[in-house]
VEXROTOR-705336 format. One record per residue: residue number from 0; residue in three letters; x, y, z of N, C-alpha, C in turn. Coordinates in pm, whole numbers. Example, Ala and Ser with C-alpha at 12.3 -4.5 7.8 and 13.67 -1.06 7.14 Angstrom:
% VEXROTOR-705336
   pos   code      n_x      n_y      n_z     ca_x     ca_y     ca_z      c_x      c_y      c_z
     0    ALA     1319     -569      780     1230     -450      780     1320     -330      780
     1    SER     1285     -225      708     1367     -106      714     1290        3      787
//
This chain:
% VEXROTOR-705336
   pos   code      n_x      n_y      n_z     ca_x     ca_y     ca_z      c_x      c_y      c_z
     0    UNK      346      692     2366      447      602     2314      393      459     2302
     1    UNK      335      430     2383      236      299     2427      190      314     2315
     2    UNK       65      370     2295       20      364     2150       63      327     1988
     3    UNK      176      400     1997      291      387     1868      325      264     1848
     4    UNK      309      251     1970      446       56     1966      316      -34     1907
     5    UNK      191      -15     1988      102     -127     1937       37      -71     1824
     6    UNK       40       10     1745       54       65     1616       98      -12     1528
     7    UNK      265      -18     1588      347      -56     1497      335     -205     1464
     8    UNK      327     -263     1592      263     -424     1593      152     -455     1538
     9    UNK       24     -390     1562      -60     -387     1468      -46     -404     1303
    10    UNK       49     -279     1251       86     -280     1148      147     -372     1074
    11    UNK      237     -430     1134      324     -516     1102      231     -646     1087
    12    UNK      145     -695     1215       35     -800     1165      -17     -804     1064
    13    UNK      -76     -681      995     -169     -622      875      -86     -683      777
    14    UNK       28     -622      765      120     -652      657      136     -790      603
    15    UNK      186     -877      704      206     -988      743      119    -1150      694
    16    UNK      -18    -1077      770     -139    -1142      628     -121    -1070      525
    17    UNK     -129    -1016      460     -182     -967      318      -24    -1012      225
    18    UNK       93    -1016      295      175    -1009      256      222    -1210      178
    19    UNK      141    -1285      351      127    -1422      319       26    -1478      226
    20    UNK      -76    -1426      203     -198    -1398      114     -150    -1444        1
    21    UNK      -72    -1285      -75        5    -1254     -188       75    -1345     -233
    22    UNK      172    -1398     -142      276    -1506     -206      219    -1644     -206
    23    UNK       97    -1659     -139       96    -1809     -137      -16    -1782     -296
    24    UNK      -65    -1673     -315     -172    -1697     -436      -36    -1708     -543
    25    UNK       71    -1627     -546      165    -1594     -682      207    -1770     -683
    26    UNK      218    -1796     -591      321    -2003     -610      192    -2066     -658
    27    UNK        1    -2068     -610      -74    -2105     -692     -134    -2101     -820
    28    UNK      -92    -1952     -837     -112    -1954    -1000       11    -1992    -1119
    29    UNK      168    -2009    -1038      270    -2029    -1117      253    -2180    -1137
    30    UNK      234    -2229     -982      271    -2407    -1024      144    -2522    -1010
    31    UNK      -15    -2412     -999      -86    -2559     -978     -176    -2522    -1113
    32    UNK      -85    -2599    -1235     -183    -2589    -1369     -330    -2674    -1369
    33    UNK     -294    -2804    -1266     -452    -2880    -1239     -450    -2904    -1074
    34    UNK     -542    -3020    -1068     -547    -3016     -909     -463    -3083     -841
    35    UNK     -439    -3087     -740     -266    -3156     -667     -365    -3214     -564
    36    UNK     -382    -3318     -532     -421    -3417     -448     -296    -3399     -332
    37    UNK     -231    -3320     -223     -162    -3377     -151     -171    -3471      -38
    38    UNK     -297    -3519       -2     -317    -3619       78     -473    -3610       91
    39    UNK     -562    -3735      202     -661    -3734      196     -748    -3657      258
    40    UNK     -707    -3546      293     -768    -3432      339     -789    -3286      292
    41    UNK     -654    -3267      184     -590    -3122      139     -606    -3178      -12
    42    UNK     -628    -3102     -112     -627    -3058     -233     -626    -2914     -307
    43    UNK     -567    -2892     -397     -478    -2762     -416     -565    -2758     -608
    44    UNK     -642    -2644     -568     -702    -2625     -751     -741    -2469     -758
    45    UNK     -624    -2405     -872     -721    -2247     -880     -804    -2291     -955
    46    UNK     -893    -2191     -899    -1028    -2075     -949    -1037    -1943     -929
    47    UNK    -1072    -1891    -1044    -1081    -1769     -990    -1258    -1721     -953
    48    UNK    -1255    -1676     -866    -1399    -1641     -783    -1445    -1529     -852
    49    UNK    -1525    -1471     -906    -1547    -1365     -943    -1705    -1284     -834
    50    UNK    -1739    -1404     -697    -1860    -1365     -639    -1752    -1332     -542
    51    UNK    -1797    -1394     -372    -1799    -1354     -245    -1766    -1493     -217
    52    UNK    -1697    -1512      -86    -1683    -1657       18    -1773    -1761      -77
    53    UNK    -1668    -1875     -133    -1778    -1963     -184    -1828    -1955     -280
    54    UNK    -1799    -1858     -375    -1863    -1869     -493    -2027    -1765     -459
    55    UNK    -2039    -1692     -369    -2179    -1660     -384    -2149    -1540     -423
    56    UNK    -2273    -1528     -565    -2302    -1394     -582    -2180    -1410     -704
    57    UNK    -2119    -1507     -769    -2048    -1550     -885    -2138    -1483     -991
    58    UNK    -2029    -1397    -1070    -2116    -1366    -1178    -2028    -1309    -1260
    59    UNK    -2043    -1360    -1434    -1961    -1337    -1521    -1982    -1167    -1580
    60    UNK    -2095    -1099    -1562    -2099     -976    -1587    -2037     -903    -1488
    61    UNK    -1943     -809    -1634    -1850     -717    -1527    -1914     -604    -1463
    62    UNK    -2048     -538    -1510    -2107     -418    -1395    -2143     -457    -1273
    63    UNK    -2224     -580    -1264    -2246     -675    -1114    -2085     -696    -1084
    64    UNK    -1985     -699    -1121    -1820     -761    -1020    -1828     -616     -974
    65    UNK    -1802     -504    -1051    -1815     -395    -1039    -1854     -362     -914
    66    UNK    -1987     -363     -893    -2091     -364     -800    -2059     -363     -664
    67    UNK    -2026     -537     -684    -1973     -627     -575    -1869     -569     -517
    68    UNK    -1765     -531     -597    -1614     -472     -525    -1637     -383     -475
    69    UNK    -1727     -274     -508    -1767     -169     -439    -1832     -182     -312
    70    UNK    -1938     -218     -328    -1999     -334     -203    -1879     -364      -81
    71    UNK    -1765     -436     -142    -1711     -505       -5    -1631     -351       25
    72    UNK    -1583     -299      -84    -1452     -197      -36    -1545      -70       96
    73    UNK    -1677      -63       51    -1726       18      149    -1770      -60      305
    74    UNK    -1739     -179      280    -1749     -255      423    -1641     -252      457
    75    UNK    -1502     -262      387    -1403     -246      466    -1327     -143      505
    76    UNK    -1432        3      459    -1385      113      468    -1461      151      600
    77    UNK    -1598       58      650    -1668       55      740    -1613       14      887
    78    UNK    -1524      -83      844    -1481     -171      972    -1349     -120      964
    79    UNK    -1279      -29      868    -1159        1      895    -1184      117     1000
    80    UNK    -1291      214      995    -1370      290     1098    -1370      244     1258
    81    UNK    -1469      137     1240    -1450       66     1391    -1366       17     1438
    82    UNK    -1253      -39     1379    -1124      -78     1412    -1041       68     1490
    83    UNK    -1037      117     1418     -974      274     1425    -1038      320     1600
    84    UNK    -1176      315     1571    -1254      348     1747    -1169      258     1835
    85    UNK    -1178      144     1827    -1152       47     1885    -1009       51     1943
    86    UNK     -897       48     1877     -789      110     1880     -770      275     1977
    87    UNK     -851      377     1932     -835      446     1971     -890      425     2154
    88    UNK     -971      351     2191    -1039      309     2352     -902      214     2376
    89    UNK     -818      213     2319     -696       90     2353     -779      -68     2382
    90    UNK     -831      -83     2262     -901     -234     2300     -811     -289     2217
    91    UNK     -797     -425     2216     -711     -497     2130     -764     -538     1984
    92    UNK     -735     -511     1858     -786     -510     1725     -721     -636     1623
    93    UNK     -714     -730     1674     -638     -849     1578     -728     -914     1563
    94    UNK     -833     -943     1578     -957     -989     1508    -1022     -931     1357
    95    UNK     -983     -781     1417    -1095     -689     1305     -939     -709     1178
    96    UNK     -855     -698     1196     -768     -675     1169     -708     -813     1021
    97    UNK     -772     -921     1096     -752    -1031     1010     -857    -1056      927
    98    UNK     -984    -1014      985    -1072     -965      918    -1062     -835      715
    99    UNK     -965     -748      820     -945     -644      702     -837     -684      595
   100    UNK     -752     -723      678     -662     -783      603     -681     -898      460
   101    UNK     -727     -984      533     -823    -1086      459     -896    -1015      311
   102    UNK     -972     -942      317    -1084     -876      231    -1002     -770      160
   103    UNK     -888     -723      191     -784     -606      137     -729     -726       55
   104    UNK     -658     -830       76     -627     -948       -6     -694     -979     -126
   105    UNK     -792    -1000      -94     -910    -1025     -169     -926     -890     -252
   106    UNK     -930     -797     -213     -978     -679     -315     -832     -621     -423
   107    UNK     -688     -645     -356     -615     -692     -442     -628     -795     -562
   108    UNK     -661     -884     -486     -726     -998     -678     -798     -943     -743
   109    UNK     -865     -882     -669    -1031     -836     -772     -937     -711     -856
   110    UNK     -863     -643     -817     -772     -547     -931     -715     -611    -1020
   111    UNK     -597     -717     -963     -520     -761     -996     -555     -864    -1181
   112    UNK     -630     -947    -1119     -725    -1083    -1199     -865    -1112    -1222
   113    UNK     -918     -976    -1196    -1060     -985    -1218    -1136    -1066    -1171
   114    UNK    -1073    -1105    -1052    -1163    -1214     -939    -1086    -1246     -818
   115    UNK    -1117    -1340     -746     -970    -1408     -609     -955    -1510     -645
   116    UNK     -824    -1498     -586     -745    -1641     -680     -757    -1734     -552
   117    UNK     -847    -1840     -561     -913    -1949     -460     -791    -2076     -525
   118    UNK     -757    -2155     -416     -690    -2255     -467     -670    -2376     -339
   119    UNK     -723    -2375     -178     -762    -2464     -114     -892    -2575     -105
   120    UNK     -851    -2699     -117     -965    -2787      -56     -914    -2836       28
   121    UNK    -1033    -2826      121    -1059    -2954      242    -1171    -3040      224
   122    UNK    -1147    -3184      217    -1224    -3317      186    -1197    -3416      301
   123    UNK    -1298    -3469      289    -1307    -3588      407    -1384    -3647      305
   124    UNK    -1348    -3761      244    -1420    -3898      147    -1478    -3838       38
   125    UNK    -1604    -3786       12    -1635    -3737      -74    -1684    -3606      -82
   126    UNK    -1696    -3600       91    -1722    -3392       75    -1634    -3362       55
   127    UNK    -1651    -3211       10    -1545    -3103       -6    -1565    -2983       39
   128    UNK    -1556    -2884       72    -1498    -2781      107    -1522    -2695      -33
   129    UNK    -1591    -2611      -31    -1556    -2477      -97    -1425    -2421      -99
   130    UNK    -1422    -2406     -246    -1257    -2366     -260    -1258    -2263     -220
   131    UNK    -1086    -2220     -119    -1087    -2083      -68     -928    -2036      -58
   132    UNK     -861    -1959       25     -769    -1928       27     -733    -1863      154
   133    UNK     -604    -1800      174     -543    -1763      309     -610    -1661      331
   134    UNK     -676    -1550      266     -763    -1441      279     -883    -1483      352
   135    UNK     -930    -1548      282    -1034    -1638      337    -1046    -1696      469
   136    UNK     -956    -1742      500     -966    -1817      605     -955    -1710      754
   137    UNK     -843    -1606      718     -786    -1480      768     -966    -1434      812
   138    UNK    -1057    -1412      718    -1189    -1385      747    -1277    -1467      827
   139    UNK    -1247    -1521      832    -1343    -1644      942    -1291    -1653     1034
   140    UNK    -1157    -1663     1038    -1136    -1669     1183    -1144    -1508     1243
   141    UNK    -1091    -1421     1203    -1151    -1313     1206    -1270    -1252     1229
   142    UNK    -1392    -1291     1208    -1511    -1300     1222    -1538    -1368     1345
   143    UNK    -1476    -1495     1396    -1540    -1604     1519    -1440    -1525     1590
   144    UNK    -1340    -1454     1583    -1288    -1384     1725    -1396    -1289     1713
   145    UNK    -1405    -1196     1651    -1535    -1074     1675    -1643    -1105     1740
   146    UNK    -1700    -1194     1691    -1827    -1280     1779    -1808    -1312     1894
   147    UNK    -1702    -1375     1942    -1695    -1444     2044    -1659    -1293     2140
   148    UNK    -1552    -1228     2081    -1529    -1068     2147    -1656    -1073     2194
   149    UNK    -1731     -990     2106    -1914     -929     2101    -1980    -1006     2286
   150    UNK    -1924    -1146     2229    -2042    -1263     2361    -1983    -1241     2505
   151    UNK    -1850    -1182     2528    -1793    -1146     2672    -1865    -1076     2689
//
């Protein structure tokens, strides 16, 4: 029964990103036609990504996007694996989880719009920040819990 419940919580987390993901990309592609300066730190501009985190691996040929989507969907068919172990030893999985979530987001755009719909900056004066999004971010932090997991 134990199991079920943190199942269900689990589940419900999963949902939860992908679900916040979704709606915050649908309000960026309805209302930010250019870039929205909201203060001196935050700026709001789609792009659509057609590479990986950042623009890498951007590429306008569709057999390389192709490629690529395939590429991530078998990593997250990889870590949806170890998650699953992980879960099953009753370890706690909200790392891997924001992780999957994140990249399931992301592989939604790549159906959806033929890329991810990126629409955060962070700037301090004249740097900037690689444009990214709630998926995105869902992955990094996702990633620095795993690591840091890994270093106990």
């Amino acid at each position: 029964m134990k199991k079920i419940v943190a199942g269900l919580g689990y589940g419900f987390f999963f949902v939860f990103i992908v679900a916040i993901d979704f709606l915050s990309k649908q309000w960026a592609l309805k209302t930010l036609q250019k870039e929205v300066i909201l203060n001196n730190y935050f700026s709001c501009e789609v792009l659509i990504n057609r590479g990986i985190s950042w623009g890498i691996f951007h590429h306008a040929e569709q057999p390389f996007f192709v490629a690529l989507s395939v590429a991530i969907s078998l990593l997250v068919v990889l870590l949806i694996g170890y998650t699953v172990f992980r879960f099953a030893k009753g370890l706690p999985i909200y790392a891997e989880l924001l992780v999957i979530a994140g990249a399931c987001g992301n592989l939604i755009d790549r159906a959806l719009y033929n890329g991810v719909v990126d629409f955060v900056m962070i700037h301090v004066g004249s740097l900037y920040s690689p444009v990214f999004n709630v998926a995105d971010a869902s992955i990094i932090v996702g990633v620095v819990c795993m690591l840091a997991i890994m270093n106990d």
